[in-house]
Structure formats: structure tokens, C-alpha cells
N, C-alpha and C positions, 0 to 999 in steps of 0.2 A: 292867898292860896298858892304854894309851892307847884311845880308844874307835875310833879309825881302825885300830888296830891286829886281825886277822881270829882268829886265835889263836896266840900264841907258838910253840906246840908244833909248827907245822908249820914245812916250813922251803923257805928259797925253791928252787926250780929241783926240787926231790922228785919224783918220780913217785911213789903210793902204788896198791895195789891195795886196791879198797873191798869189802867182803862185808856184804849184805843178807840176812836174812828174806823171804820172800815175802809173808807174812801175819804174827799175830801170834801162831803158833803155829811153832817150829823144824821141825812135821813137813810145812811145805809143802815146803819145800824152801829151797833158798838162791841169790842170784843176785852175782854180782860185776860191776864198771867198775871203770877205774881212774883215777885221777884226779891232775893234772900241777898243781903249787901254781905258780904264778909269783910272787908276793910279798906283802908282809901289806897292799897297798893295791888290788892289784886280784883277789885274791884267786885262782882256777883254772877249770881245764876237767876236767870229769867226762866219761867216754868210755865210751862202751860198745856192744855187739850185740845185739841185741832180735829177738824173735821173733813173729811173729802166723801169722794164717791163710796169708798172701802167702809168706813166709819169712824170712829173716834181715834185718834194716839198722842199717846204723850210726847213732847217735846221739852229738851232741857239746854240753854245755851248759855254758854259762858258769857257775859259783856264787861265792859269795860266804860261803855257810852249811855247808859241806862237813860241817862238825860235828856239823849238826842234820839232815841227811839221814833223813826218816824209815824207820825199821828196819832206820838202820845199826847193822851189830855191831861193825863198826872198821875203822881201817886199818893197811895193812902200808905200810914203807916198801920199795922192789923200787930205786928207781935215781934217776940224776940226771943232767938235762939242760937246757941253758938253751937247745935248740933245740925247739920245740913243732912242728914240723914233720917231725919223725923220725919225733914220736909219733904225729903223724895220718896220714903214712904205712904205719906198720906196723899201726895199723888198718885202714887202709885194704886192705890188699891180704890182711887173713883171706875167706878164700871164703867 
């Protein structure tokens, strides 16, 4: 693996679904985002719905570390698209 290169294993255009821990104990519970690979140089977009006192919002962040995410458990691969704008509409429009 070249050092430009983000991790082989993912692959380009992927959509994957990610699953978290909450703490460092399984009995908090567990949170999911999913997260859209676009290529091993610029690496993806991690997406997700978060909650506080206010209520639900969407969240979208750039990464490069997908791998190192802390108190990931892993990911699923779910789909594939080289249009990231499906994806951010179909978040878009969870209530």
C-alpha cells in the first residue's frame, strides 16, 4: 500500500454502513452513520443523525481515517454509487 494510498480494503464509489459503541463498554448501547468511500485519494463522507436536547440533525464530515474512527466496531458494505448526492438526499429527507 503506497502512502497516498487511504486503505486498500475499501473500495471506490462503496457506500458502507458504520456501527459504534457508545462508550467503552457494549452495554451503553450502540450508534450507527454510514459512510460513502469516493476514492483512496480523497478518501469519504461519513453521514449521520444525532440527537440532543433540541432533537434530531443531520451531520456530514469529510474523513480521511474511516478506519481509525474511534469505537468503531466495523463496517458493512450496503451499496454503490458514484452520485453522492442521492446520498445526501436520502438523508436528507429522514424526519
Amino acid at each position: 500500500m503506497s502512502p497516498e494510498t487511504i486503505d486498500a480494503r475499501l473500495i471506490d464509489g462503496v457506500r458502507y454502513l458504520m456501527l459504534f459503541i457508545r462508550s467503552d463498554t457494549i452495554d451503553s448501547g450502540l450508534h450507527w452513520a454510514t459512510y460513502h468511500h469516493l476514492d483512496q485519494a480523497q478518501g469519504g463522507v461519513k453521514r449521520h443523525i444525532k440527537g440532543n436536547e433540541n432533537g434530531w440533525f443531520y451531520e456530514a464530515t469529510e474523513t480521511r481515517n474511516v478506519l481509525r474512527e474511534f469505537l468503531l466496531l466495523g463496517l458493512m458494505r450496503i451499496g454503490h454509487t458514484t452520485d453522492g448526492s442521492a446520498i445526501e438526499n436520502a438523508m436528507h429527507s429522514v424526519p
